[in-house]
mmCIF file of the N, C-alpha and C atoms, coordinates in Angstrom:
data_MODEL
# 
_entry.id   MODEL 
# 
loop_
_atom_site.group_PDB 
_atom_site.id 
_atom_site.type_symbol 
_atom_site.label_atom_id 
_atom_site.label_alt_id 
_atom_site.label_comp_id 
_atom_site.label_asym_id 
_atom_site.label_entity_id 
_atom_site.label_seq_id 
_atom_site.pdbx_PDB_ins_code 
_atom_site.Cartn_x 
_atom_site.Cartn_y 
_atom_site.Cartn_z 
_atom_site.occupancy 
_atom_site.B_iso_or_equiv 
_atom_site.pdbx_formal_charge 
_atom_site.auth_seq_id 
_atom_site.auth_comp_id 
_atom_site.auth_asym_id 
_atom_site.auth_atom_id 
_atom_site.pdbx_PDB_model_num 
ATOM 1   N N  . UNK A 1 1  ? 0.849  -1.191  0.000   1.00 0.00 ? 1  UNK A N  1 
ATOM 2   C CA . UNK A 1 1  ? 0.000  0.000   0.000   1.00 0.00 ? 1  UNK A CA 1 
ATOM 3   C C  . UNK A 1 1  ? 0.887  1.245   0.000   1.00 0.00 ? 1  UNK A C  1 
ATOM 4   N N  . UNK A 1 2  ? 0.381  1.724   -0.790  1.00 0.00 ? 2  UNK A N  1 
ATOM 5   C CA . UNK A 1 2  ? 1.350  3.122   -1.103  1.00 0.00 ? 2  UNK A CA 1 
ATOM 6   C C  . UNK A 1 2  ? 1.329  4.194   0.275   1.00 0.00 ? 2  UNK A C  1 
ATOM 7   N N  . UNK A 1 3  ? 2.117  5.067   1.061   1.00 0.00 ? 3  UNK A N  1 
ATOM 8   C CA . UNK A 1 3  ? 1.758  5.939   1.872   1.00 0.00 ? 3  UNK A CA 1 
ATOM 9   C C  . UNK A 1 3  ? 1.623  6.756   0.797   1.00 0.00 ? 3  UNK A C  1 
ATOM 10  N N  . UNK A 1 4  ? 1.156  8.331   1.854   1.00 0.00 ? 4  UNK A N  1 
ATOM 11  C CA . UNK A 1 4  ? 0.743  9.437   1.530   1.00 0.00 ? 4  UNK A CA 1 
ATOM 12  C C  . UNK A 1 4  ? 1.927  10.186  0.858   1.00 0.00 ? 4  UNK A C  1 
ATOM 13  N N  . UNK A 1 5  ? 3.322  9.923   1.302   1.00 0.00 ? 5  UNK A N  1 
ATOM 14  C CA . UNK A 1 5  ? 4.205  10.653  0.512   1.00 0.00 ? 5  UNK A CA 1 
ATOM 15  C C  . UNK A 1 5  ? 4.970  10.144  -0.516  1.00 0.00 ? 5  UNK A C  1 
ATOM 16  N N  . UNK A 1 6  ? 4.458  8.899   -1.271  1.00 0.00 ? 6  UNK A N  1 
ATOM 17  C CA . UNK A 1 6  ? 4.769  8.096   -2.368  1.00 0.00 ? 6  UNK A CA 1 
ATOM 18  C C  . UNK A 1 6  ? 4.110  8.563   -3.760  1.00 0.00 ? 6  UNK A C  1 
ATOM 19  N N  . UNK A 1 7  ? 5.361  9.098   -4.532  1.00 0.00 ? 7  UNK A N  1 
ATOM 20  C CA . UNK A 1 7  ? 5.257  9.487   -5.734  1.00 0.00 ? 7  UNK A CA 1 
ATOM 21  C C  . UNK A 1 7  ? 5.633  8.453   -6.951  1.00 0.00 ? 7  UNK A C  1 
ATOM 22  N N  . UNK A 1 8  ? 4.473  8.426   -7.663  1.00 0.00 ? 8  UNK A N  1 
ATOM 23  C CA . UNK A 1 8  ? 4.945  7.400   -9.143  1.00 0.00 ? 8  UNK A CA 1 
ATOM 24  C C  . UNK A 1 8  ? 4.477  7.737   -10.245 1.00 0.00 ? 8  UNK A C  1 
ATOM 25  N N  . UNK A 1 9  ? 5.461  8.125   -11.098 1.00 0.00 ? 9  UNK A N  1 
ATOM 26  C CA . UNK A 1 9  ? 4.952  8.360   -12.655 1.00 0.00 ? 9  UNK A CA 1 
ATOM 27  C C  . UNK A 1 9  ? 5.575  7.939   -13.514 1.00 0.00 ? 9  UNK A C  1 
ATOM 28  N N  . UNK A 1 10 ? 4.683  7.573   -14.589 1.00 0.00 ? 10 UNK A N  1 
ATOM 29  C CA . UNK A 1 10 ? 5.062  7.026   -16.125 1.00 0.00 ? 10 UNK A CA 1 
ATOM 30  C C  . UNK A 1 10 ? 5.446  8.197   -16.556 1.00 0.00 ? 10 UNK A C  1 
ATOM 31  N N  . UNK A 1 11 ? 6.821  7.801   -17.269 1.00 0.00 ? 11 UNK A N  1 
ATOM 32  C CA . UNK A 1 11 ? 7.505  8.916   -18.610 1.00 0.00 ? 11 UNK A CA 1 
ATOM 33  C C  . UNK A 1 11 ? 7.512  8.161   -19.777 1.00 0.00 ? 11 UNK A C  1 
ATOM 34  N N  . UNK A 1 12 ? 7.624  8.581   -20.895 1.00 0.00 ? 12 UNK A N  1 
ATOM 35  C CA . UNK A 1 12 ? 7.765  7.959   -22.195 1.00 0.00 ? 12 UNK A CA 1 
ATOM 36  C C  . UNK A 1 12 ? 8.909  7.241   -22.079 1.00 0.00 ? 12 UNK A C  1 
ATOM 37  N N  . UNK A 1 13 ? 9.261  6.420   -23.190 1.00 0.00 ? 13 UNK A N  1 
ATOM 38  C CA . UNK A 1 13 ? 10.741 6.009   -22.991 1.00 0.00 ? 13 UNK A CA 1 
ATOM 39  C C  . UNK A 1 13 ? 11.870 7.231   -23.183 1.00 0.00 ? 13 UNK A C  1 
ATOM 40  N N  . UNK A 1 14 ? 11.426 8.140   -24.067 1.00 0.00 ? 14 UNK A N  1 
ATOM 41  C CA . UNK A 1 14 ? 12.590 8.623   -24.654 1.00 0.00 ? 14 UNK A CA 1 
ATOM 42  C C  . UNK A 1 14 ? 12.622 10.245  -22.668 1.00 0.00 ? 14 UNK A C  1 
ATOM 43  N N  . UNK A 1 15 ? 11.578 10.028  -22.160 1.00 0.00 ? 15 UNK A N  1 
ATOM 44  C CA . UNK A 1 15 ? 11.756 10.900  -21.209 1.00 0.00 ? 15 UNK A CA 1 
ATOM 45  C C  . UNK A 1 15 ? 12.415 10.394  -19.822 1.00 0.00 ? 15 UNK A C  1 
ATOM 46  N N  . UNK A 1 16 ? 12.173 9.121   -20.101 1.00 0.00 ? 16 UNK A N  1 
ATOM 47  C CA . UNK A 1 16 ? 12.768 8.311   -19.134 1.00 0.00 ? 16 UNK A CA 1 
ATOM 48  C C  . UNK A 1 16 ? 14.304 7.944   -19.089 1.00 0.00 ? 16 UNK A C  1 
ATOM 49  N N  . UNK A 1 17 ? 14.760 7.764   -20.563 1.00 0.00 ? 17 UNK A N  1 
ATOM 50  C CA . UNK A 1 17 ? 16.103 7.264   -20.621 1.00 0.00 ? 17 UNK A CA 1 
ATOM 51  C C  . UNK A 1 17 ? 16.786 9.025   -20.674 1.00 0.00 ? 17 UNK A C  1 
ATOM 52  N N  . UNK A 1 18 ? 16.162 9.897   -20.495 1.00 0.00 ? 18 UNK A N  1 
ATOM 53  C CA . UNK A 1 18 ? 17.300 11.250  -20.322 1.00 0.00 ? 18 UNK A CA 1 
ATOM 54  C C  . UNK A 1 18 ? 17.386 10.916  -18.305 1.00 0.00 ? 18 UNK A C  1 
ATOM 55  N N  . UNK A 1 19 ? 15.986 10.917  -17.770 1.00 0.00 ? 19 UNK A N  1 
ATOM 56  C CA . UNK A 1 19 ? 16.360 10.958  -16.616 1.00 0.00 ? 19 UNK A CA 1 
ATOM 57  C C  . UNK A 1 19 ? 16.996 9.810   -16.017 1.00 0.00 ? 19 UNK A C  1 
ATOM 58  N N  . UNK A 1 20 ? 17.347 8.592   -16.390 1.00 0.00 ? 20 UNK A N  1 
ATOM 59  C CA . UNK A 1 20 ? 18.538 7.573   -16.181 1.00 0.00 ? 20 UNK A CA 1 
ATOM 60  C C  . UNK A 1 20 ? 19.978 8.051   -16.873 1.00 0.00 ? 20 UNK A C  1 
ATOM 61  N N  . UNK A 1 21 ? 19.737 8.887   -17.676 1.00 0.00 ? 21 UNK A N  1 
ATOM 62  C CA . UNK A 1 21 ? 21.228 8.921   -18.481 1.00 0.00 ? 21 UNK A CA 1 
ATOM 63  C C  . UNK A 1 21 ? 21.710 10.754  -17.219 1.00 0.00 ? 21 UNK A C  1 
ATOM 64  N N  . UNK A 1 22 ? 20.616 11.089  -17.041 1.00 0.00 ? 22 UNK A N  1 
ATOM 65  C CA . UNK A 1 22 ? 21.503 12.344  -16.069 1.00 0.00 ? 22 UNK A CA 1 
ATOM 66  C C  . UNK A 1 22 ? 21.761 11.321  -14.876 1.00 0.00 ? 22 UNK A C  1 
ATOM 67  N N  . UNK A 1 23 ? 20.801 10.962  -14.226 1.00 0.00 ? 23 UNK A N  1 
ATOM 68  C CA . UNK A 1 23 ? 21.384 9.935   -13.079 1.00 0.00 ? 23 UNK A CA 1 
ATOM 69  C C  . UNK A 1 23 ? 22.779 9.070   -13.042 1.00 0.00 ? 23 UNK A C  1 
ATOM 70  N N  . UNK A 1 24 ? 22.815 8.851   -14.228 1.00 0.00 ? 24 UNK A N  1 
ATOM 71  C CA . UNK A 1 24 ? 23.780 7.662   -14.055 1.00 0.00 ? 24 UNK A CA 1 
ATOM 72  C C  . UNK A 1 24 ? 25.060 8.572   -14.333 1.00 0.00 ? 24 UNK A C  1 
ATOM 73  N N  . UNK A 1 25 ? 25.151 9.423   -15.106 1.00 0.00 ? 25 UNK A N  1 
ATOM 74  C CA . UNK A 1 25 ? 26.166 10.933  -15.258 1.00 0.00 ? 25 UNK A CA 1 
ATOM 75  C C  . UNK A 1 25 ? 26.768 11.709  -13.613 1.00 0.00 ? 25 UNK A C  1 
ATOM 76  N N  . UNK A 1 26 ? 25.420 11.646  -12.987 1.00 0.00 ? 26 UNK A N  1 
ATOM 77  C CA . UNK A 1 26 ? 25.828 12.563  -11.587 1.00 0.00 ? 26 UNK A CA 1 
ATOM 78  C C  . UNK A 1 26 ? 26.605 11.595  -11.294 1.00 0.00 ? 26 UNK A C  1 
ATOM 79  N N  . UNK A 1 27 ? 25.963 10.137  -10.990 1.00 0.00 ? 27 UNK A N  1 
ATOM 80  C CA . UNK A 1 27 ? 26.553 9.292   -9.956  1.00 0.00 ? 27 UNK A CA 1 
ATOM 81  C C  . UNK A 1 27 ? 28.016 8.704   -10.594 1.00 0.00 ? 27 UNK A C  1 
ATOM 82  N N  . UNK A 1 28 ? 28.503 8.776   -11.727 1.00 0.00 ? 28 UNK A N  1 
ATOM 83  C CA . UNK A 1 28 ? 29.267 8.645   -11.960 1.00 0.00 ? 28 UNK A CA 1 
ATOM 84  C C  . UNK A 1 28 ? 30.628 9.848   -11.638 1.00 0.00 ? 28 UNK A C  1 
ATOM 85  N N  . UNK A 1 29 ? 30.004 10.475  -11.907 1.00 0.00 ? 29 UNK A N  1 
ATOM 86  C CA . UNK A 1 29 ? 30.738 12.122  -11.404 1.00 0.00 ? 29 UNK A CA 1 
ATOM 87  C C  . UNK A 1 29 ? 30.872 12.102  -10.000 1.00 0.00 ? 29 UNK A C  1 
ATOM 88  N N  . UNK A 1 30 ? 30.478 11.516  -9.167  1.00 0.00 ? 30 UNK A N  1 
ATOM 89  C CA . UNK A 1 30 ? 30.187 12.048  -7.770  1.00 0.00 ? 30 UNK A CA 1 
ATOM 90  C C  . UNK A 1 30 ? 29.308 13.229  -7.344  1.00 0.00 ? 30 UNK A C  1 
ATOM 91  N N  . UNK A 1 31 ? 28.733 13.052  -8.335  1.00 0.00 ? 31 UNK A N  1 
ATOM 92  C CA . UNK A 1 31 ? 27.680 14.556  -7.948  1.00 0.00 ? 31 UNK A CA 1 
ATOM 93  C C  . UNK A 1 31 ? 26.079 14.307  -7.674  1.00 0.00 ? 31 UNK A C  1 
ATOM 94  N N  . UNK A 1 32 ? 25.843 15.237  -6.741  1.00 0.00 ? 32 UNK A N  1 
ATOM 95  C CA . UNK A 1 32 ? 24.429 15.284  -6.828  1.00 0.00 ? 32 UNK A CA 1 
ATOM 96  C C  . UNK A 1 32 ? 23.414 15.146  -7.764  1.00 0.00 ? 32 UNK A C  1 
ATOM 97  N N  . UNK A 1 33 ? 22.075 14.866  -7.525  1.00 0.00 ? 33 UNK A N  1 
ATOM 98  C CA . UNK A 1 33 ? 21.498 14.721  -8.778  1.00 0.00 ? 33 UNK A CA 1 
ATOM 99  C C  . UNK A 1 33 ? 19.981 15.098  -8.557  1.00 0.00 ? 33 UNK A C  1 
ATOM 100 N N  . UNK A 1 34 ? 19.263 15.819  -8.977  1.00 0.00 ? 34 UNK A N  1 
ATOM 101 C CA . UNK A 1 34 ? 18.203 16.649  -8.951  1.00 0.00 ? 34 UNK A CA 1 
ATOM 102 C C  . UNK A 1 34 ? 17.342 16.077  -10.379 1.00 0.00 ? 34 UNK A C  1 
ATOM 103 N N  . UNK A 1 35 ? 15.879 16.085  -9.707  1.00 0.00 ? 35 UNK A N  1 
ATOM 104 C CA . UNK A 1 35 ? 14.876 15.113  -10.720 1.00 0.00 ? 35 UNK A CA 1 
ATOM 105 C C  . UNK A 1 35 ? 13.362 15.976  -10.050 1.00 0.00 ? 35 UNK A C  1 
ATOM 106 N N  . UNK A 1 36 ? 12.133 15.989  -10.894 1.00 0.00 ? 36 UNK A N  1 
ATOM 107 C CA . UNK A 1 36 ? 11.078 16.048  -10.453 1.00 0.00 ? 36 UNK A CA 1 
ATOM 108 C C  . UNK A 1 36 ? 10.461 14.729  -11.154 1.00 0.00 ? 36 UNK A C  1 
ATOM 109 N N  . UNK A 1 37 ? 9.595  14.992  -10.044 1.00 0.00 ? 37 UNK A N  1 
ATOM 110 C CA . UNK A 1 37 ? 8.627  13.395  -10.252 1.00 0.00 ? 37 UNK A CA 1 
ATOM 111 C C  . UNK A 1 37 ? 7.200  13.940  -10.321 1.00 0.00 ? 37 UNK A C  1 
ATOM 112 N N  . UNK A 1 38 ? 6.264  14.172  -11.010 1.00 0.00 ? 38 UNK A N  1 
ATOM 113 C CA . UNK A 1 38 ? 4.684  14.535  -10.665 1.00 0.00 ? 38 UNK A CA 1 
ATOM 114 C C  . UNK A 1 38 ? 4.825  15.649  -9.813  1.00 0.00 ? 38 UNK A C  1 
ATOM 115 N N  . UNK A 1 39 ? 5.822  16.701  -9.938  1.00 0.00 ? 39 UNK A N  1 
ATOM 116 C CA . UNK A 1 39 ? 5.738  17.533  -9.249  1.00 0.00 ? 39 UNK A CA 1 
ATOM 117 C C  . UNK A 1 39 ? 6.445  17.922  -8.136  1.00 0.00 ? 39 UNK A C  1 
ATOM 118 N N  . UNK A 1 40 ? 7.021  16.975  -7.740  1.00 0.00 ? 40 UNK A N  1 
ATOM 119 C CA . UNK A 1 40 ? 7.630  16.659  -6.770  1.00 0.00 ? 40 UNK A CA 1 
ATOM 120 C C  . UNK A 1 40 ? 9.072  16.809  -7.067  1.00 0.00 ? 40 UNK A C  1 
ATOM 121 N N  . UNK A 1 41 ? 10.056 17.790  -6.118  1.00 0.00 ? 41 UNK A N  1 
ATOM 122 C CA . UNK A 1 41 ? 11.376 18.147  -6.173  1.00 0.00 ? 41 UNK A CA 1 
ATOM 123 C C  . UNK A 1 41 ? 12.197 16.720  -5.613  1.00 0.00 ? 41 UNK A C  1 
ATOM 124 N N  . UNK A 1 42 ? 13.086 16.827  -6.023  1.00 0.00 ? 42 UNK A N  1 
ATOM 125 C CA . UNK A 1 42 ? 13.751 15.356  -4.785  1.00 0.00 ? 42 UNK A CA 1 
ATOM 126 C C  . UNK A 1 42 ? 15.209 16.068  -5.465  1.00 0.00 ? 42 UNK A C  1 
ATOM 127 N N  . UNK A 1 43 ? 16.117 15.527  -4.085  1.00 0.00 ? 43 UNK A N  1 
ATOM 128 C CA . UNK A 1 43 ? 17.712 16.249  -4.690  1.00 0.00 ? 43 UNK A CA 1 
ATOM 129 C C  . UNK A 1 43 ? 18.085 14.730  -3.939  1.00 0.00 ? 43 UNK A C  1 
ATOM 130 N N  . UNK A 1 44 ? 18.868 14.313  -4.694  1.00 0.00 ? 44 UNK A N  1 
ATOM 131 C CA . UNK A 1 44 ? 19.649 12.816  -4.606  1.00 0.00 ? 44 UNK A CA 1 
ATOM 132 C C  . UNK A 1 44 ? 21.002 13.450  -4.321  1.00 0.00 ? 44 UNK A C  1 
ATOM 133 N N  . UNK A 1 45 ? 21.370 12.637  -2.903  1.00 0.00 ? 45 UNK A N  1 
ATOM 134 C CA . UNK A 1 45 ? 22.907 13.039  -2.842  1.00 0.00 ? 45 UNK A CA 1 
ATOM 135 C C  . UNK A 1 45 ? 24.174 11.866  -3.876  1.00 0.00 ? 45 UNK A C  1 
ATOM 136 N N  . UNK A 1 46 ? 25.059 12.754  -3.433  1.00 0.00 ? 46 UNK A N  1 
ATOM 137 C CA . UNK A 1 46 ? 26.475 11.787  -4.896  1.00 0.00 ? 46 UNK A CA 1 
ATOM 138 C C  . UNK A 1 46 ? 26.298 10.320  -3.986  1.00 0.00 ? 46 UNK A C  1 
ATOM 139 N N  . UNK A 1 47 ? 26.457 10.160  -2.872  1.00 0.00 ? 47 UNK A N  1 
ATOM 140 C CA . UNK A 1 47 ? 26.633 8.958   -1.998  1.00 0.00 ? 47 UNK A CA 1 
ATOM 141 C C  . UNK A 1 47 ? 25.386 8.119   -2.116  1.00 0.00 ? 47 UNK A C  1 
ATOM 142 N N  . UNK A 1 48 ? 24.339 8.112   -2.724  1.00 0.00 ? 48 UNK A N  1 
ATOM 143 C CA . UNK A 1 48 ? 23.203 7.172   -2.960  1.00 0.00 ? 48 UNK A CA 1 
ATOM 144 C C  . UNK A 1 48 ? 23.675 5.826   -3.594  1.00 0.00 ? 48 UNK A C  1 
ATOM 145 N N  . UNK A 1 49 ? 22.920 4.799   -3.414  1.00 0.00 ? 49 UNK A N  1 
ATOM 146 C CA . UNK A 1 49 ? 23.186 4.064   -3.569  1.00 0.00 ? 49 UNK A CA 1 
ATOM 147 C C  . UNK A 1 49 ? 22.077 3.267   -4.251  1.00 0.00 ? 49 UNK A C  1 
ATOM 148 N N  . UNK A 1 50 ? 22.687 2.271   -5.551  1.00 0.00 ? 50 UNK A N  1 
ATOM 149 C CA . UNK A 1 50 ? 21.093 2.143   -6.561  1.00 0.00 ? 50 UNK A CA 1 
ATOM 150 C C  . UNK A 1 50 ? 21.388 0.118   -6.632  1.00 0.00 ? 50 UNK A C  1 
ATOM 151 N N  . UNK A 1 51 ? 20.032 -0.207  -6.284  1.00 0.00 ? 51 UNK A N  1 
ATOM 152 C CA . UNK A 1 51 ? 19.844 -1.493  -6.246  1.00 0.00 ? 51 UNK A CA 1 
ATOM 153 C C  . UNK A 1 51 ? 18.736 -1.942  -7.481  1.00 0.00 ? 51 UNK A C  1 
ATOM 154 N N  . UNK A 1 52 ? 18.885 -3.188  -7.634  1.00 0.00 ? 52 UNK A N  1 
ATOM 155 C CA . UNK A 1 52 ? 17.939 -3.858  -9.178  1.00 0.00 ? 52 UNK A CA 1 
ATOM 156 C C  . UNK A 1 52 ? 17.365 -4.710  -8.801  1.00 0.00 ? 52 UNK A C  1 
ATOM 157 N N  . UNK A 1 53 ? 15.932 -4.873  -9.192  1.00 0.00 ? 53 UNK A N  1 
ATOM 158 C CA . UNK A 1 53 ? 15.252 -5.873  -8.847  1.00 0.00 ? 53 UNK A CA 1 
ATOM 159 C C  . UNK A 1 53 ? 14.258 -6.565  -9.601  1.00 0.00 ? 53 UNK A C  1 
ATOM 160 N N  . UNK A 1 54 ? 14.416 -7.737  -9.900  1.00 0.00 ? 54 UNK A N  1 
ATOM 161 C CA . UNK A 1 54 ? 13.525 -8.495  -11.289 1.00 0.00 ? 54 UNK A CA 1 
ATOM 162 C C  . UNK A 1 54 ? 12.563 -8.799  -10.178 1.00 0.00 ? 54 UNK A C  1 
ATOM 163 N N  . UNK A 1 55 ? 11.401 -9.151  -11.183 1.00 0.00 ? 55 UNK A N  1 
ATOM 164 C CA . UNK A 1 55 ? 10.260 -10.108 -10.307 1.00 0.00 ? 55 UNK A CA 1 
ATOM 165 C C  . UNK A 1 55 ? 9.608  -10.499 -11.208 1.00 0.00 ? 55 UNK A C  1 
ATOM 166 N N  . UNK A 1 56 ? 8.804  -11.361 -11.167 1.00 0.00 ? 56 UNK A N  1 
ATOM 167 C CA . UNK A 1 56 ? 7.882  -12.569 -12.421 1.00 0.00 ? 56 UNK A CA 1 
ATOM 168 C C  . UNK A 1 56 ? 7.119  -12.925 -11.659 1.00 0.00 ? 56 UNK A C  1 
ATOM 169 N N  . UNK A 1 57 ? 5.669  -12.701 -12.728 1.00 0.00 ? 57 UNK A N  1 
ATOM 170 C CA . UNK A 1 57 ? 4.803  -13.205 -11.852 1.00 0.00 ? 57 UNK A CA 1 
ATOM 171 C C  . UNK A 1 57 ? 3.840  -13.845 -13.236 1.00 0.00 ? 57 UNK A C  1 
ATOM 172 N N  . UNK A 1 58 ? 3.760  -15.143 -13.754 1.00 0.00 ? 58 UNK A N  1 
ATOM 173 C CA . UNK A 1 58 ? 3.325  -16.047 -14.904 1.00 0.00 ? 58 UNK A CA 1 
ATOM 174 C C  . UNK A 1 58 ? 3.918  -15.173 -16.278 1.00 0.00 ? 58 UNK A C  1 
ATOM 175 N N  . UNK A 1 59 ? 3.491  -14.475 -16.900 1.00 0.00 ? 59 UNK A N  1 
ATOM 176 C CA . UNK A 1 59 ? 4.272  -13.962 -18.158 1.00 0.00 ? 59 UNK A CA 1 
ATOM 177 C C  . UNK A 1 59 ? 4.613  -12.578 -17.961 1.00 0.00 ? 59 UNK A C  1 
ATOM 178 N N  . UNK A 1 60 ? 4.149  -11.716 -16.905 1.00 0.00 ? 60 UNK A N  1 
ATOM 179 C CA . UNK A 1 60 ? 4.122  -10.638 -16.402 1.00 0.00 ? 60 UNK A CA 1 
ATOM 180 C C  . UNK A 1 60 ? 6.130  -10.444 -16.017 1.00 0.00 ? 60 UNK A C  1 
ATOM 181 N N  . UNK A 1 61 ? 6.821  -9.725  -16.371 1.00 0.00 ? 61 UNK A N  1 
ATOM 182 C CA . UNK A 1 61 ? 8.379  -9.418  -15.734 1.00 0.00 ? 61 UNK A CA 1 
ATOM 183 C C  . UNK A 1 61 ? 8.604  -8.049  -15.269 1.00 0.00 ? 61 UNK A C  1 
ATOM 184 N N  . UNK A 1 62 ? 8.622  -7.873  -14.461 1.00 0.00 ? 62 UNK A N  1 
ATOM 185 C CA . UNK A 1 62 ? 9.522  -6.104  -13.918 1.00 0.00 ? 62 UNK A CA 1 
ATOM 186 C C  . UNK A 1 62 ? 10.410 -6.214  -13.279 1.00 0.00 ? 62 UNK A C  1 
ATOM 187 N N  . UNK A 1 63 ? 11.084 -5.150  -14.105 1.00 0.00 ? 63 UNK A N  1 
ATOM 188 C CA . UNK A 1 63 ? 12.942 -4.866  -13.436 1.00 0.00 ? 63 UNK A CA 1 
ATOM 189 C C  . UNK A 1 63 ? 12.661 -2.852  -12.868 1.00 0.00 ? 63 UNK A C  1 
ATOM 190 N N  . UNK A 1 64 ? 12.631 -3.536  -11.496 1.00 0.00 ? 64 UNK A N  1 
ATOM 191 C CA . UNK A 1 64 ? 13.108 -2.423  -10.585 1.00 0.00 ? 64 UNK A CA 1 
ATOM 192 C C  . UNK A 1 64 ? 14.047 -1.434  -10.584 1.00 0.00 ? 64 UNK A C  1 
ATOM 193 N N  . UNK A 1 65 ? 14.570 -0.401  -10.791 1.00 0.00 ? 65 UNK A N  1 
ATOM 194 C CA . UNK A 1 65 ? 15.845 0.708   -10.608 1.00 0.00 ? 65 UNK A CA 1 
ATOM 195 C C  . UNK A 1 65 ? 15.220 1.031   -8.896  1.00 0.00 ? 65 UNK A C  1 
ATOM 196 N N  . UNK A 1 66 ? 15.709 1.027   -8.222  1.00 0.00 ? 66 UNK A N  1 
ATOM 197 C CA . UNK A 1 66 ? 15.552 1.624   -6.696  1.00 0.00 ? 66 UNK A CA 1 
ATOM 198 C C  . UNK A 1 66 ? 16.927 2.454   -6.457  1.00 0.00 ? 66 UNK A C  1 
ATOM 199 N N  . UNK A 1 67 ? 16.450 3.643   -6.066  1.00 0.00 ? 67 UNK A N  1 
ATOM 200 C CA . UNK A 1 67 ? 18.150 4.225   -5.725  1.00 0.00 ? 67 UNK A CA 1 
ATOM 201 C C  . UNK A 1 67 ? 17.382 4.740   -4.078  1.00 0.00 ? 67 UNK A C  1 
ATOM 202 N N  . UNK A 1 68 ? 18.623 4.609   -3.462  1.00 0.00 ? 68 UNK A N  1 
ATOM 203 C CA . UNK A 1 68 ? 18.318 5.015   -1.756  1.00 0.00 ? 68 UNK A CA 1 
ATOM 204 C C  . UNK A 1 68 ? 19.391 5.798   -1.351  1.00 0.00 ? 68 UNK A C  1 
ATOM 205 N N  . UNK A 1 69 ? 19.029 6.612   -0.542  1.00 0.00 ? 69 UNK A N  1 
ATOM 206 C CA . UNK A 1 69 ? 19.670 7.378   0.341   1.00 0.00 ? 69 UNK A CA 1 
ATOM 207 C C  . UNK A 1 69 ? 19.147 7.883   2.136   1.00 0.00 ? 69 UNK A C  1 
ATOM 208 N N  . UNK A 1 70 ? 19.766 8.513   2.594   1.00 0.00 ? 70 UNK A N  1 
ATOM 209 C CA . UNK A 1 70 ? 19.472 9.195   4.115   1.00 0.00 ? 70 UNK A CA 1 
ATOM 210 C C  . UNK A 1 70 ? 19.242 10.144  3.781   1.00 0.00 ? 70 UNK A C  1 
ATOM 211 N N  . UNK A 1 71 ? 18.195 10.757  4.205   1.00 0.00 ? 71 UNK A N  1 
ATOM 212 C CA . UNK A 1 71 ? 17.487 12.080  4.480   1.00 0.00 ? 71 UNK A CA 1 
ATOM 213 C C  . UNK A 1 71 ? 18.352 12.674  5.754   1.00 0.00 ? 71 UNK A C  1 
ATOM 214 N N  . UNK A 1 72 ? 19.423 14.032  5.019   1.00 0.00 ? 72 UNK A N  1 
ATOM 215 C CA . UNK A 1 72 ? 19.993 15.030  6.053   1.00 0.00 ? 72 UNK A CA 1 
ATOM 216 C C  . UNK A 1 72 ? 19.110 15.914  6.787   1.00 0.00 ? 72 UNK A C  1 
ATOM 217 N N  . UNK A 1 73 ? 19.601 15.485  8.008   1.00 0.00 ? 73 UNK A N  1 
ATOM 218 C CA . UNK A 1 73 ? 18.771 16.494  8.968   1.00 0.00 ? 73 UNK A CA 1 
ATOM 219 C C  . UNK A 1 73 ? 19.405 18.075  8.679   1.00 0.00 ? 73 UNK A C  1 
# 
């Protein structure tokens, strides 16, 4: 169940692979990385850390991008 501060949106492909290709640019750089989602600001620090995740469920397949970080006080 989604909480209240869970953001998810569909981009096209071609809007999607700019915001993986800046992502994967910062984090390669060591740099920060800044994205909106539905509106929503989010600033990703250089130190995040990005995990992959398949799942299958009968012909159905999704591959996960998850990137995580700590929220600075």
């Amino acid at each position: 169940m989604a909480r209240s501060d869970d953001v998810e949106k569909s981009y096209s492909n071609k809007e999607s692979i700019a915001k993986l290709r800046r992502l994967a640019e910062a984090l390669e750089k060591g740099e920060p990385y800044e994205i909106q989602i539905a509106g929503k600001r989010l600033y990703v620090p250089a130190d995040a850390t990005v995990s992959f995740e398949f799942e299958q469920s009968g012909d159905e397949m999704e591959l996960d991008v998850e990137v995580k970080w700590k929220k600075k006080s």
